[in-house]
N, C-alpha and C positions, 0 to 999 in steps of 0.2 A: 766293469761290466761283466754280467756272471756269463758261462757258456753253459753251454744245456750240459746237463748229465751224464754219465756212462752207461749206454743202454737206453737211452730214452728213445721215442717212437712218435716222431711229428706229424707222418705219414705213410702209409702202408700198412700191410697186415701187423695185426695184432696175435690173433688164433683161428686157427681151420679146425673143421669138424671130419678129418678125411674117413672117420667112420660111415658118415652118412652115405656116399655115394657108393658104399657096399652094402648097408642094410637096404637103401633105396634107389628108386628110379624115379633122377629128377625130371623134372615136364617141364619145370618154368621154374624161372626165380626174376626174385623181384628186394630192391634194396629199402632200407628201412633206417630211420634216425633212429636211437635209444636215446630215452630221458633217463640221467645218468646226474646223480649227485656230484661233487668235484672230487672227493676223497677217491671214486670211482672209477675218474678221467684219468687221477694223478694214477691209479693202480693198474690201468690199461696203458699209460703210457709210458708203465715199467716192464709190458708184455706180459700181465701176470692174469690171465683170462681162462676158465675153460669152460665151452662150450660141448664138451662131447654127452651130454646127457641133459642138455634142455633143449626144450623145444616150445614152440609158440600158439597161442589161441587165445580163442577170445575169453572175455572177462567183461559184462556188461555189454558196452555198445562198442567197445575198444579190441585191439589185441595187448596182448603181453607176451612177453616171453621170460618162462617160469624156468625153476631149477639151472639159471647159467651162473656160473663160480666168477665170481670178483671178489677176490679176499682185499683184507683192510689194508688199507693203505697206512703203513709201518713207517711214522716220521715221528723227531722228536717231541713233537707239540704231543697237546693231551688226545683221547681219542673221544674227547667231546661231540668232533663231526665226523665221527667214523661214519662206516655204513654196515647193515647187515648184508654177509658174503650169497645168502641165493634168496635177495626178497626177488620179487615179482618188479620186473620195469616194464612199462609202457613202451610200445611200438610208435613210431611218429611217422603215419601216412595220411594219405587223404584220403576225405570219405569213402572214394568210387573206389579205390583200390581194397580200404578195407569190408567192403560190400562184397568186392569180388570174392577176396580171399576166405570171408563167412562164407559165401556160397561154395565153394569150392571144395572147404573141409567139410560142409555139412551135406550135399548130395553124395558122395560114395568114397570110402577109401582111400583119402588125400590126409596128406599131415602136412604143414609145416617146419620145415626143419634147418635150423639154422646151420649155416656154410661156413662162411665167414665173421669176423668182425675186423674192423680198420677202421684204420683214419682217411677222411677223402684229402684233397689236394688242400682243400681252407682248416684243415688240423679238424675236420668234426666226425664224431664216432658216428660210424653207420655198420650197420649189420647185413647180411644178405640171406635173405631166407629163399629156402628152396619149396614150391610147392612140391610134393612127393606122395609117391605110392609105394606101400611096402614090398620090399622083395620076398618071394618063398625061395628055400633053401635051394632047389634046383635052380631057380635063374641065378642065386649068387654061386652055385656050383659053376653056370654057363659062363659068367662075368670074369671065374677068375680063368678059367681057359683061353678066354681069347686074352688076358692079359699074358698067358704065358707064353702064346701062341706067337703074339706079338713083339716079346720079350726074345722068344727063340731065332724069330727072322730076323730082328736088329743082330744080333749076335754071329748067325751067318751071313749076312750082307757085310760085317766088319770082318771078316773073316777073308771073304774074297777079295 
């Protein structure tokens, strides 16, 4: 009987996007399946993902989420069912959500923008997309203040 692999990933995060929660200010997030070839599955569940430069929208009546890095999954067989490393995949939600989520990007100044990716507890890839509004440089100026501010009292509370 074989054991799983060195590194492999049954469950839990795969890759964070911790950019995003500096360029933006999330409001809501909401989780999502990705339709995901198997060569895909097998190369996230070597942790091999990056999400820091894609982001999600719609495409017809659906969403996708464009430009996210899944490179090929590097096994001996041929790469007959490889996949291409940044097509476009399909979001997997329900209508009402994805009605929201058009509405939402399309009345003012909201993006999309993916957080997460992981495995849920039944081993299936899901995503977490942040609904978001962009920061201007002054509130990421404000953001990182109280992070240091924050940073500085833990530091003298450990002190006393």
């Amino acid at each position: 009987m074989a054991g799983k692999g060195k590194g492999l990933i049954s469950h839990g995060t795969v890759t964070e996007n911790r950019r995003a929660r500096y360029d933006y200010t999330i409001e809501d997030t909401i989780e999502a399946g990705l339709m995901l070839l198997g060569s895909e599955v097998k190369s996230l569940r070597l942790g091999r993902c990056t999400i820091t430069e894609c982001y999600a929208g719609p495409r017809g009546e659906e969403l996708y989420l464009f430009n996210a890095y899944i490179p090929e999954y590097q096994s001996g067989a041929s790469h007959h069912f490889s996949h291409e490393a940044r097509r476009p995949r399909k979001l997997l939600l329900r209508r009402r959500e994805i009605e929201r989520l058009r509405g939402a990007v399309a009345r003012g100044g909201m993006t999309l923008v993916p957080l997460t990716v992981y495995f849920n507890a039944r081993g299936i890839a899901k995503i977490r997309l942040g609904i978001a509004r962009g920061k201007k440089l002054t509130d990421k100026r404000e953001t990182e203040k109280k992070r240091d501010w924050q940073r500085e009292k833990a530091r003298l509370m450990r002190e006393k």
